[in-house]
Biotite code that builds the C-alpha atoms (Angstrom):
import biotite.structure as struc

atoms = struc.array([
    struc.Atom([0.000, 0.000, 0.000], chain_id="A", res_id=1, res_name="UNK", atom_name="CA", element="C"),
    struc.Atom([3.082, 2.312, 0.769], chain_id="A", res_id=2, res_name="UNK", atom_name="CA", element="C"),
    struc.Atom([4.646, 2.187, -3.099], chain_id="A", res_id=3, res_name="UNK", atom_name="CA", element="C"),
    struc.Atom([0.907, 2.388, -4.382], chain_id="A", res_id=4, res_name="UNK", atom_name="CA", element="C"),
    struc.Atom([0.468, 5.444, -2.386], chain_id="A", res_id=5, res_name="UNK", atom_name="CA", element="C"),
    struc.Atom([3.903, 7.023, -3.295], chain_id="A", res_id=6, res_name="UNK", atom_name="CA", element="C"),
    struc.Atom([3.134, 6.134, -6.885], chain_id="A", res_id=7, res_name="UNK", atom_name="CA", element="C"),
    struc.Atom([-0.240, 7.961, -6.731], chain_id="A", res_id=8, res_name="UNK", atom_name="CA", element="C"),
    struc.Atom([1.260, 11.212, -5.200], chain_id="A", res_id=9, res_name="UNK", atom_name="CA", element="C"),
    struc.Atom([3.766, 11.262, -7.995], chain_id="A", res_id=10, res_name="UNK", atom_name="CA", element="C"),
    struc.Atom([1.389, 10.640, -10.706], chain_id="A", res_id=11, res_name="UNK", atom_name="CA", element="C"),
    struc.Atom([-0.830, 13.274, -8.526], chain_id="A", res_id=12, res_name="UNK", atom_name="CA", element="C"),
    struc.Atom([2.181, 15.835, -8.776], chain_id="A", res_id=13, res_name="UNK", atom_name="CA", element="C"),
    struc.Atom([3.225, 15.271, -12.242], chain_id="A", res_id=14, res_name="UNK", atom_name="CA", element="C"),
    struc.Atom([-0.176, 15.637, -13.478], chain_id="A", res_id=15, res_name="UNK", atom_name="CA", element="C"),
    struc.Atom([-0.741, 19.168, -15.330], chain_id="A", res_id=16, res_name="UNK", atom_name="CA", element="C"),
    struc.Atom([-2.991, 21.034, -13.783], chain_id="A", res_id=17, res_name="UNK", atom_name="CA", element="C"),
    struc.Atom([-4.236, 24.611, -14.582], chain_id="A", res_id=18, res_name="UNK", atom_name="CA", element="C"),
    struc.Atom([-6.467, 27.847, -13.758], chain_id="A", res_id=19, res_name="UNK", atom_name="CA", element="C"),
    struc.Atom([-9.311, 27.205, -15.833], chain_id="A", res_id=20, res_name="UNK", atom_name="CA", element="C"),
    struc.Atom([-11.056, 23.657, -16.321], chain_id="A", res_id=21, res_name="UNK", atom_name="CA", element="C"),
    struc.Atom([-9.150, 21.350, -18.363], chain_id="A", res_id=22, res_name="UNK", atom_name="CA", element="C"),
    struc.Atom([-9.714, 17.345, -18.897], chain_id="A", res_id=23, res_name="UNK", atom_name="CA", element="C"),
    struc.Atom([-6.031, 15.400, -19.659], chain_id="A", res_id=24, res_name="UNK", atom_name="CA", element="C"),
    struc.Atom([-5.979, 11.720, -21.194], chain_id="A", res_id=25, res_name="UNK", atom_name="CA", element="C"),
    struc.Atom([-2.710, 9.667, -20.229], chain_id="A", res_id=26, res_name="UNK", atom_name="CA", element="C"),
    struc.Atom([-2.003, 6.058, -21.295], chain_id="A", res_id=27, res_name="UNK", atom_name="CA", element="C"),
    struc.Atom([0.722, 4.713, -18.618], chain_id="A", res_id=28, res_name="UNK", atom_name="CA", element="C"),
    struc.Atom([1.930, 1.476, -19.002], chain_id="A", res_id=29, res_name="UNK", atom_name="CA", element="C"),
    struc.Atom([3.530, 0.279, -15.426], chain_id="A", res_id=30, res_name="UNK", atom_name="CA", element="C"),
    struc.Atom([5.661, -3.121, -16.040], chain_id="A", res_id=31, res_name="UNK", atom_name="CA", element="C"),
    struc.Atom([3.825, -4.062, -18.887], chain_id="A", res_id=32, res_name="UNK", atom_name="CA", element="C"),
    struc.Atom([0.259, -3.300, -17.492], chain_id="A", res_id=33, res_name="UNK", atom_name="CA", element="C"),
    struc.Atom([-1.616, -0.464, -19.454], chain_id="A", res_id=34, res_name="UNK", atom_name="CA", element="C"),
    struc.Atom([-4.198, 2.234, -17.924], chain_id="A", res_id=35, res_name="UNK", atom_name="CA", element="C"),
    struc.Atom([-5.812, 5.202, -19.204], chain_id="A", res_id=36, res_name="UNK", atom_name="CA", element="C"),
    struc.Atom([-5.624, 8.104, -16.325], chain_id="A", res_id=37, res_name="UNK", atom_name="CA", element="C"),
    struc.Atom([-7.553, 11.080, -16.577], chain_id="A", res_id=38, res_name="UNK", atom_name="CA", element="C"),
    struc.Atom([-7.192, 14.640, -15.130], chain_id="A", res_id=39, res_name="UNK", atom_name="CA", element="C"),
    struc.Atom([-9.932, 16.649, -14.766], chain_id="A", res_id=40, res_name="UNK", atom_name="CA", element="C"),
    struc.Atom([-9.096, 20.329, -13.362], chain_id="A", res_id=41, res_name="UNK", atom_name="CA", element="C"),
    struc.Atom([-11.438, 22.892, -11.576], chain_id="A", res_id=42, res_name="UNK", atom_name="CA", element="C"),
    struc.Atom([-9.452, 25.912, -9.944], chain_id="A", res_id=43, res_name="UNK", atom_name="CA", element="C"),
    struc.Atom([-6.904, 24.867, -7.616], chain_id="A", res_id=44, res_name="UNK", atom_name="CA", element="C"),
    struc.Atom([-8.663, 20.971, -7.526], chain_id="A", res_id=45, res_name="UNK", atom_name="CA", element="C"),
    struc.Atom([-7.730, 17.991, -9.244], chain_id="A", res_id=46, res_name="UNK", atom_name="CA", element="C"),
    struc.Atom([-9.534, 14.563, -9.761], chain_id="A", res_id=47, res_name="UNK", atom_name="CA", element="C"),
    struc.Atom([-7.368, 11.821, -11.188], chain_id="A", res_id=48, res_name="UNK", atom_name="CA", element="C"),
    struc.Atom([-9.349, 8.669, -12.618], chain_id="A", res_id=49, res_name="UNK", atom_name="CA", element="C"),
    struc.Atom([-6.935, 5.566, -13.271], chain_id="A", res_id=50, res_name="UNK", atom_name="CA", element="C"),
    struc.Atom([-8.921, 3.419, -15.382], chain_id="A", res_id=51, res_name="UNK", atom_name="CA", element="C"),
    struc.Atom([-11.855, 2.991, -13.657], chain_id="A", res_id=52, res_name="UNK", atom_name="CA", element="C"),
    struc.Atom([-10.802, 0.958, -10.721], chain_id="A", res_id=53, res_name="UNK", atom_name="CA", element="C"),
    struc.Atom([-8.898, 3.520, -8.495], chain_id="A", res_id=54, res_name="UNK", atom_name="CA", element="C"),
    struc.Atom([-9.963, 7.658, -8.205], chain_id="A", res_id=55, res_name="UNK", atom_name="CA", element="C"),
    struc.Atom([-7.924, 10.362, -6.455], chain_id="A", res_id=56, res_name="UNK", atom_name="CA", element="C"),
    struc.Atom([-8.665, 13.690, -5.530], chain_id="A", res_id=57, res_name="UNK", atom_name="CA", element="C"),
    struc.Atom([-6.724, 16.469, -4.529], chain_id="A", res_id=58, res_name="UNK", atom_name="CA", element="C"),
    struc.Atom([-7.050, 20.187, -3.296], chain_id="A", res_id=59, res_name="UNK", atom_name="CA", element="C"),
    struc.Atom([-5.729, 22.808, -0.886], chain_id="A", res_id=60, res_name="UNK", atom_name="CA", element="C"),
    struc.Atom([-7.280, 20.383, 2.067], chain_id="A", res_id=61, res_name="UNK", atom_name="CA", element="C"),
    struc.Atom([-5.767, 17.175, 1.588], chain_id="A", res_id=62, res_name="UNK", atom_name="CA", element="C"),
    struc.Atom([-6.236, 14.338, -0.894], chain_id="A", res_id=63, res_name="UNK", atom_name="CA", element="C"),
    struc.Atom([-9.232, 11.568, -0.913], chain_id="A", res_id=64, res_name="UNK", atom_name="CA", element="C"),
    struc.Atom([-8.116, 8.567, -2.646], chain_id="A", res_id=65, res_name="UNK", atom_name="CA", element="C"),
    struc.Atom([-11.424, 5.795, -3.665], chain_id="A", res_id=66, res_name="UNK", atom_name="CA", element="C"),
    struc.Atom([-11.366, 2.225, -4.657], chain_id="A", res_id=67, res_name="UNK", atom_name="CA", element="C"),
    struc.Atom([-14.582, 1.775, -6.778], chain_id="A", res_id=68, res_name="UNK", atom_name="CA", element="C"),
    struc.Atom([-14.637, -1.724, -6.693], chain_id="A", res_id=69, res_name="UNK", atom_name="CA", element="C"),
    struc.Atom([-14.374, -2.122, -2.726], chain_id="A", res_id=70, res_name="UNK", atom_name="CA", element="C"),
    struc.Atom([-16.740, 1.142, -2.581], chain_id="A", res_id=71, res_name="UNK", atom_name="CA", element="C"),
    struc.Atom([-14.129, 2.132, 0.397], chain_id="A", res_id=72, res_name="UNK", atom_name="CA", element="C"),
    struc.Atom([-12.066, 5.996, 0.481], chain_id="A", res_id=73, res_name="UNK", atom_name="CA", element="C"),
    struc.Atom([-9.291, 6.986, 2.710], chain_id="A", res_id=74, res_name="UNK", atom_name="CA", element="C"),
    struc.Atom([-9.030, 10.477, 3.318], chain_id="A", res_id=75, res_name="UNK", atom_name="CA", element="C"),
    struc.Atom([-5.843, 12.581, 3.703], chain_id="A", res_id=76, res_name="UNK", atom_name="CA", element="C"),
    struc.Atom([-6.097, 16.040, 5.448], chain_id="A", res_id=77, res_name="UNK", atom_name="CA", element="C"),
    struc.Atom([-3.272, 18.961, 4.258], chain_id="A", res_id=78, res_name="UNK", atom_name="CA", element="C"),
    struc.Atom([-1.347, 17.964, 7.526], chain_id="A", res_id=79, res_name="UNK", atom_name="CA", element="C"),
    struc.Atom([-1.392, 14.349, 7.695], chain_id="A", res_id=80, res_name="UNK", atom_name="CA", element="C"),
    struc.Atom([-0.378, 14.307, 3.109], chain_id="A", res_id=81, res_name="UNK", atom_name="CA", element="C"),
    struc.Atom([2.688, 16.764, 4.276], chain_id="A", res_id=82, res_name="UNK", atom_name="CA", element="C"),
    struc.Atom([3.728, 14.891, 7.057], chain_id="A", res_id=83, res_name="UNK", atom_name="CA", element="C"),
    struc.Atom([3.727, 11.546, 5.367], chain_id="A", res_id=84, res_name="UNK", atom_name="CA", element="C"),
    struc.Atom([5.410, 13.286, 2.253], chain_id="A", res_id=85, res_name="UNK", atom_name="CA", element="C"),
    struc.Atom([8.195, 14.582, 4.713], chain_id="A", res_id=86, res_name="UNK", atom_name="CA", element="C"),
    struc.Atom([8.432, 11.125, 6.280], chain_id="A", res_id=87, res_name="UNK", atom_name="CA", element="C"),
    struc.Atom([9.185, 9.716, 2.540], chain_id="A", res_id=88, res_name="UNK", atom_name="CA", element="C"),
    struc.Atom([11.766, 12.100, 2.133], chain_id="A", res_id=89, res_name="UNK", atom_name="CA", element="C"),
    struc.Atom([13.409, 11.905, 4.735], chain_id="A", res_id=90, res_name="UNK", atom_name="CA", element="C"),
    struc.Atom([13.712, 8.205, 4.527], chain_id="A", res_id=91, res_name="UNK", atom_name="CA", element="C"),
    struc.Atom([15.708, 8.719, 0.648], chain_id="A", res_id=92, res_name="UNK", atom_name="CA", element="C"),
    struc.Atom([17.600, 10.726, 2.025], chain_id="A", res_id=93, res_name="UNK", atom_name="CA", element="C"),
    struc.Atom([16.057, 13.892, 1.957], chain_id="A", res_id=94, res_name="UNK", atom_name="CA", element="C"),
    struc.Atom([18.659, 15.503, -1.032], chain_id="A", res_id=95, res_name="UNK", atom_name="CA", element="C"),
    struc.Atom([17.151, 18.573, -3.080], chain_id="A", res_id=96, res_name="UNK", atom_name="CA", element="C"),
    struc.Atom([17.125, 16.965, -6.689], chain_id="A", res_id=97, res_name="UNK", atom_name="CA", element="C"),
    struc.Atom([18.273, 18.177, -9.166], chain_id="A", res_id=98, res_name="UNK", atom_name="CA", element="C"),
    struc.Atom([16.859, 20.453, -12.137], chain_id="A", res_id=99, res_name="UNK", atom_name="CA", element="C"),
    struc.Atom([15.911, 18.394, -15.487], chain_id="A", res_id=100, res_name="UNK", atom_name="CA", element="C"),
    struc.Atom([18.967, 18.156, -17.583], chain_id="A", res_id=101, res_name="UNK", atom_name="CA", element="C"),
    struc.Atom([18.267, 19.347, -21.402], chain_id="A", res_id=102, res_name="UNK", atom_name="CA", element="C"),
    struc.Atom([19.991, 16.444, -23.398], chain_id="A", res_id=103, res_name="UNK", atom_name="CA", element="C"),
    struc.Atom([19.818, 18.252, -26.931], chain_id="A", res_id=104, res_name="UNK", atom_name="CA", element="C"),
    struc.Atom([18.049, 15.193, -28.273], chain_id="A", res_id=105, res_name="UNK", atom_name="CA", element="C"),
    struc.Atom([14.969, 15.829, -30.531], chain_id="A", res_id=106, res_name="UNK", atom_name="CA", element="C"),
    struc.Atom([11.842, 13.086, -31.155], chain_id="A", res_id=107, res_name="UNK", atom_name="CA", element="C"),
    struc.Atom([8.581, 13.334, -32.585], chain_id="A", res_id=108, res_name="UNK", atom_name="CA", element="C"),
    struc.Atom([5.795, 12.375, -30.102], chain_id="A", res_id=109, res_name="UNK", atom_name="CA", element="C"),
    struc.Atom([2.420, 12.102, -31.575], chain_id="A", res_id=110, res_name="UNK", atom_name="CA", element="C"),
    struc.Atom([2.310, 15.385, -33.473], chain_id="A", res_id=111, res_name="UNK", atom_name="CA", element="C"),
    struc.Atom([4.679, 17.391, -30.962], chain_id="A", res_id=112, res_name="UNK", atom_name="CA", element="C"),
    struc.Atom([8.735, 17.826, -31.794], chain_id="A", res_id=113, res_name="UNK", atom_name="CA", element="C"),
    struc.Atom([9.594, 17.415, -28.220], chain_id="A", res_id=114, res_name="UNK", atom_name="CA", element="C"),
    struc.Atom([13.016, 17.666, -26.692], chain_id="A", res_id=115, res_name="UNK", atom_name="CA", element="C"),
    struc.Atom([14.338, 15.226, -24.352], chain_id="A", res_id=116, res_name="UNK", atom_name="CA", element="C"),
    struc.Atom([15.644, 15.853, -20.826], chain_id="A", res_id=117, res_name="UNK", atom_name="CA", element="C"),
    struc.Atom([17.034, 13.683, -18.159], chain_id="A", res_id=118, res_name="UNK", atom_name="CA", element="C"),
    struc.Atom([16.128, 14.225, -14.332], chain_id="A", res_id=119, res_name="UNK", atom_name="CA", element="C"),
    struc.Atom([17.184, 12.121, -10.908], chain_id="A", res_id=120, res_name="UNK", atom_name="CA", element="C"),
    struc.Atom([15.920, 12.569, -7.277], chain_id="A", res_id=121, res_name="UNK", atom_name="CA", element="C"),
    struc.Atom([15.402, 11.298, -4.225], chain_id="A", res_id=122, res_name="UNK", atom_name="CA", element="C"),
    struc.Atom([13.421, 8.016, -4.820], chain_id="A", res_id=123, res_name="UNK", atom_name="CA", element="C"),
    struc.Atom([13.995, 8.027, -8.622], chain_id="A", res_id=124, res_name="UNK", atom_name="CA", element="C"),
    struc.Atom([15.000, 8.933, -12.358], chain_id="A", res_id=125, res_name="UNK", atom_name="CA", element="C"),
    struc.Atom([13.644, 9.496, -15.361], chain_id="A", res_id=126, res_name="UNK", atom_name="CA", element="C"),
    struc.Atom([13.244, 10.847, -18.981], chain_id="A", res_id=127, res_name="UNK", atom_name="CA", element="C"),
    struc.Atom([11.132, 13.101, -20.163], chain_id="A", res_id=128, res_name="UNK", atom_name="CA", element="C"),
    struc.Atom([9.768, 14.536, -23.755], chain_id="A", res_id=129, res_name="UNK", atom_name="CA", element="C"),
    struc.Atom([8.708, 18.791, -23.458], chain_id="A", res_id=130, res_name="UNK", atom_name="CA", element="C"),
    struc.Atom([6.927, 20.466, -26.549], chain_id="A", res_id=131, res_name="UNK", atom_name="CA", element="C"),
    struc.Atom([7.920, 24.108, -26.202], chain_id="A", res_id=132, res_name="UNK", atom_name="CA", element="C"),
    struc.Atom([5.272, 25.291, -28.757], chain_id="A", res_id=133, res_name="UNK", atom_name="CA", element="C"),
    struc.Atom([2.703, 23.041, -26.848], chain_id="A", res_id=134, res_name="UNK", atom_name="CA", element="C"),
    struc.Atom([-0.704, 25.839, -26.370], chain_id="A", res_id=135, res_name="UNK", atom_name="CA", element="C"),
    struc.Atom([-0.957, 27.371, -22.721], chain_id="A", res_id=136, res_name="UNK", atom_name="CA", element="C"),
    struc.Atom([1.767, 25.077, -21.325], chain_id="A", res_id=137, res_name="UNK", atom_name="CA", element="C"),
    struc.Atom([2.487, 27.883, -18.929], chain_id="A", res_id=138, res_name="UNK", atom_name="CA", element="C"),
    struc.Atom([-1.059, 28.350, -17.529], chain_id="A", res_id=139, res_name="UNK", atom_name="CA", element="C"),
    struc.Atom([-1.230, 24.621, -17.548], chain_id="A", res_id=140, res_name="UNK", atom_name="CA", element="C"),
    struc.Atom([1.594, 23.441, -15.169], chain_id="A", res_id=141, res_name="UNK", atom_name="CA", element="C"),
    struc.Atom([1.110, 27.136, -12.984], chain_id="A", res_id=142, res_name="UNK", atom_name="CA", element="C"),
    struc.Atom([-1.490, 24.794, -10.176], chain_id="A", res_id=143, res_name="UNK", atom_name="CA", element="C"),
    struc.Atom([1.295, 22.104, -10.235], chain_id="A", res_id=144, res_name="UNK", atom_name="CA", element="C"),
    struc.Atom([3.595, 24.158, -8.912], chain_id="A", res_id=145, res_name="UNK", atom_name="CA", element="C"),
    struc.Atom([1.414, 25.764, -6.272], chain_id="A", res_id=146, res_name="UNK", atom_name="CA", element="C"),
    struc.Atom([0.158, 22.754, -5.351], chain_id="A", res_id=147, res_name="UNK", atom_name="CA", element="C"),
    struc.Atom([3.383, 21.382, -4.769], chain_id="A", res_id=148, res_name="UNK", atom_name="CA", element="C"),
    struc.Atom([4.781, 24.090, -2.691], chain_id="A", res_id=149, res_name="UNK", atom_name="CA", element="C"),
    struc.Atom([1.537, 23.472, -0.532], chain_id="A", res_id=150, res_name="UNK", atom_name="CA", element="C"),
    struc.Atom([2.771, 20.445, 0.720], chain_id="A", res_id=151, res_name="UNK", atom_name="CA", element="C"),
    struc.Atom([6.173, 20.752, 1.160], chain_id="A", res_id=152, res_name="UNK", atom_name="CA", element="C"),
    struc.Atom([9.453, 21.480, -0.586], chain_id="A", res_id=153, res_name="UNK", atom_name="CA", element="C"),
    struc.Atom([10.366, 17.770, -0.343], chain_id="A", res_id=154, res_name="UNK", atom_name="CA", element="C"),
    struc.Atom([8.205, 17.173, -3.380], chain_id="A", res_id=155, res_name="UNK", atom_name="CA", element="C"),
    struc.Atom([10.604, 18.641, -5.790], chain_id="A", res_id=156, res_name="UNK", atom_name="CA", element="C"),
    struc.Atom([13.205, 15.285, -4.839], chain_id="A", res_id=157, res_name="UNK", atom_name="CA", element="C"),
    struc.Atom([10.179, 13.075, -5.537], chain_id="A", res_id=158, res_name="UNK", atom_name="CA", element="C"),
    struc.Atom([9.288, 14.508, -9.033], chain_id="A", res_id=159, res_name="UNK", atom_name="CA", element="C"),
    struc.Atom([9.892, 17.539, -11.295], chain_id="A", res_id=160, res_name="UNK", atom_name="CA", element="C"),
    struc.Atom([8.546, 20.504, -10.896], chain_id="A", res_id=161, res_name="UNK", atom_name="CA", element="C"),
    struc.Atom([6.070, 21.856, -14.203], chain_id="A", res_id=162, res_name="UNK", atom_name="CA", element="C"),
    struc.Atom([8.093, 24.893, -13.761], chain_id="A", res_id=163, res_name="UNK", atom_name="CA", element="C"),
    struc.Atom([11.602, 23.164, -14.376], chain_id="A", res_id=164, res_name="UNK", atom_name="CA", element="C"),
    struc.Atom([10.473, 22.892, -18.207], chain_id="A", res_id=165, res_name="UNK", atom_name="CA", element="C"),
    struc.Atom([10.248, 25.049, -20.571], chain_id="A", res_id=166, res_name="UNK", atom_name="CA", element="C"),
    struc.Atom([6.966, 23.202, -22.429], chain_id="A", res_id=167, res_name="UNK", atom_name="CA", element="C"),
    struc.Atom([4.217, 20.663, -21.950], chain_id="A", res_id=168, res_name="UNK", atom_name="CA", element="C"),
    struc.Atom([5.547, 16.679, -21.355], chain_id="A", res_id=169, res_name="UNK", atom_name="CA", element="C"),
    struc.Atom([4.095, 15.025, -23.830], chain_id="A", res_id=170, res_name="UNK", atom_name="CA", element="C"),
    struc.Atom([6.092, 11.175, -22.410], chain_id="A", res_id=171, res_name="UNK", atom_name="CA", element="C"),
    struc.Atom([7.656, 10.383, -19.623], chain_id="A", res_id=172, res_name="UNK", atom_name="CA", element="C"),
    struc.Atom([9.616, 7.417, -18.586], chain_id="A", res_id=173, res_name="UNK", atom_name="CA", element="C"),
    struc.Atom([9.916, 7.553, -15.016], chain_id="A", res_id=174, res_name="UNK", atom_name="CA", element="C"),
    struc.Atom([11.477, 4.400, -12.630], chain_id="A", res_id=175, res_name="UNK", atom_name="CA", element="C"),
    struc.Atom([10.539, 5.230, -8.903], chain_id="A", res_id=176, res_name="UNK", atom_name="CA", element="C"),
    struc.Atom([11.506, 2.550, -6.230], chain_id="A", res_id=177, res_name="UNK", atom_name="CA", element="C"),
    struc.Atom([12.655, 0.141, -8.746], chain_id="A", res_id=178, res_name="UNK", atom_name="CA", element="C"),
    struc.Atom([9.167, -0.091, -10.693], chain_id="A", res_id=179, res_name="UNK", atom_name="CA", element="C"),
    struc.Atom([8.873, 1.851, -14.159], chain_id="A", res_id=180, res_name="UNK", atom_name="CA", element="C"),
    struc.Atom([6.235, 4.082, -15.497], chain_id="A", res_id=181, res_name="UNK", atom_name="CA", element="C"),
    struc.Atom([5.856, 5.086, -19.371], chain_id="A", res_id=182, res_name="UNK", atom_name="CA", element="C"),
    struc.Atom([3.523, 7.920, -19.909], chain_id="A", res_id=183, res_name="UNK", atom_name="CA", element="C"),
    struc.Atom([1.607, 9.418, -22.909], chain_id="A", res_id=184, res_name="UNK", atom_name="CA", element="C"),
    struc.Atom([-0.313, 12.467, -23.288], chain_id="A", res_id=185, res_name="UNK", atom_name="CA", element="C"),
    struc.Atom([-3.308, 11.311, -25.515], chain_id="A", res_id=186, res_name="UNK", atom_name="CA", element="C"),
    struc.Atom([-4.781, 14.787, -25.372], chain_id="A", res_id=187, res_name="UNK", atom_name="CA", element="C"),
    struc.Atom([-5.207, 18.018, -22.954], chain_id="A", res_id=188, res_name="UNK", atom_name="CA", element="C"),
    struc.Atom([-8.719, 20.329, -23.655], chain_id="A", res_id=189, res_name="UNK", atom_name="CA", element="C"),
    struc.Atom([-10.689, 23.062, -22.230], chain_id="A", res_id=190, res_name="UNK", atom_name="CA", element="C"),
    struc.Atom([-13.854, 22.024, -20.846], chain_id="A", res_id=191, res_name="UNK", atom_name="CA", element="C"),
    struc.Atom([-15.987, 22.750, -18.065], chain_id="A", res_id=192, res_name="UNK", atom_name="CA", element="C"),
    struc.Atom([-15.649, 20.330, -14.882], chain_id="A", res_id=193, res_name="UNK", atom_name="CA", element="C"),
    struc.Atom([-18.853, 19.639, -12.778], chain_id="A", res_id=194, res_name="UNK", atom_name="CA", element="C"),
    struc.Atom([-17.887, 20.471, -9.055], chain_id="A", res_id=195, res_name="UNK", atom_name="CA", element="C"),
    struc.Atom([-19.552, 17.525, -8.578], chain_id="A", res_id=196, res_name="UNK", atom_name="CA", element="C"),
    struc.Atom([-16.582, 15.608, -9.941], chain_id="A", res_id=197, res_name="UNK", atom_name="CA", element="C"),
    struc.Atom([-14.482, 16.708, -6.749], chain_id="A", res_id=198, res_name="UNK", atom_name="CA", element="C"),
    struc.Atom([-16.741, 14.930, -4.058], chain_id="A", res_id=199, res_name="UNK", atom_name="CA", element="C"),
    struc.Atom([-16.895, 11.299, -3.084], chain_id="A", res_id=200, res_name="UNK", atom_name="CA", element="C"),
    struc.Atom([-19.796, 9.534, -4.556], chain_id="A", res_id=201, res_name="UNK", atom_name="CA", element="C"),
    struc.Atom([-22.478, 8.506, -2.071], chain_id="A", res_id=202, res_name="UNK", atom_name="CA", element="C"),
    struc.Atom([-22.610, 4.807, -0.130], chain_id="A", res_id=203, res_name="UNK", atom_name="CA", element="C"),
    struc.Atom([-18.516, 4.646, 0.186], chain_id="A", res_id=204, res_name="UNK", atom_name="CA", element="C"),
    struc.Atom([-17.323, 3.904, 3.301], chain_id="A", res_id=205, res_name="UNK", atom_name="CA", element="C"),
    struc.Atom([-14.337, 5.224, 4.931], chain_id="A", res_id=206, res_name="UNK", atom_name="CA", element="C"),
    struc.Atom([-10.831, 3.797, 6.099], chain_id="A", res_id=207, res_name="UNK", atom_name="CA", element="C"),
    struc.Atom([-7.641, 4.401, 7.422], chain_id="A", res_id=208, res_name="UNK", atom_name="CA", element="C"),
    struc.Atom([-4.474, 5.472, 5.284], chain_id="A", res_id=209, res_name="UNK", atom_name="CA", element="C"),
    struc.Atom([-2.280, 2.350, 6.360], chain_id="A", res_id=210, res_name="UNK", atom_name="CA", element="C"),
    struc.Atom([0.834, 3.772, 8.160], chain_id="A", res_id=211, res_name="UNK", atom_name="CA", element="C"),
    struc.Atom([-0.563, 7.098, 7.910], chain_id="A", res_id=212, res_name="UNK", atom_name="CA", element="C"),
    struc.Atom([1.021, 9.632, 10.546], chain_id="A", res_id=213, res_name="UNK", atom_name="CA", element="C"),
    struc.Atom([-1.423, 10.062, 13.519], chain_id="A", res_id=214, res_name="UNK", atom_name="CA", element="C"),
])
């Protein structure tokens, strides 16, 4: 539950996120197994959807993460997500990562000439592709950031800051505790978001974050 939890903030914090509503399609494919993850953006809220098995939401008060099968939640408040993010750190060591390294590689991804950078922390490494001429990539990774700096500086050795490229990541090959993640961004639109997406559906019943501080 630990690495599945880790994995989900990172996914969480590497997600774009924006001012205005947006809706992002990722395929990931972890160790051969392949899932289409969805962002949907309202304000300064996120919802992630990983296939349709596992939900995750996440906001200036903490983080809800659902198990639709199980109809069970576990709820997160700012403190407890910061705390437990700290605890990570600490535990890898607690080193500032570094900044993503520009490689001066070039690769078509999709329809996007992306350049490829490098980038190592804490708990992992990783590649990534950035489109600079990708539309609104600024206003798109601006939440991420805040977001980020809302719970905790020890986030930026877990993942890369939005802010650390100069364009949208179109892939990403990630490897974080010795299990790999390949993302791709299928698409990234502007749409209007119920609010209703960023509450937990009705009938679910609650449980404790295993290990979670106290």
């Amino acid at each position: 539950m630990k690495s599945r939890f880790l994995s989900l903030i990172v996914l969480l914090l590497a997600a774009t996120h924006a001012r205005a509503d947006w809706v992002l399609v990722q395929k990931t494919d972890a160790e051969g197994k392949e899932t289409v993850v969805t962002t949907k953006i309202k304000g300064e809220q996120a919802r992630v959807d990983m296939g349709d098995k596992m939900s995750a939401i996440l906001g200036a008060d903490g983080m809800v993460m659902m198990m639709h099968a199980q109809k069970m939640m576990m709820k997160m408040d700012l403190a407890a997500l910061k705390a437990s993010l700290e605890k990570t750190g600490k535990g890898a060591g607690g080193q500032p990562a570094a900044k993503p390294v520009a490689t001066g590689q070039k690769e078509k991804v999709g329809e996007w000439d992306a350049e490829i950078y490098t980038w190592e922390g804490t708990l992992g490494k990783g590649r990534f592709w950035v489109a600079k001429d990708f539309p609104k990539h600024a206003e798109i990774s601006a939440i991420s950031d805040k977001l980020g700096k809302v719970m905790g500086g020890v986030v930026s050795g877990i993942s890369p800051q939005a802010s650390d490229f100069d364009g949208m990541v179109v892939k990403s090959e990630m490897t974080m505790m010795g299990k790999s993640v390949v993302s791709h961004l299928v698409s990234a639109k502007e749409e209007t978001v119920a609010p209703e997406e960023f509450a937990p559906p009705a009938g679910y019943t609650e449980m404790k974050m295993p290990g979670a501080p106290k």
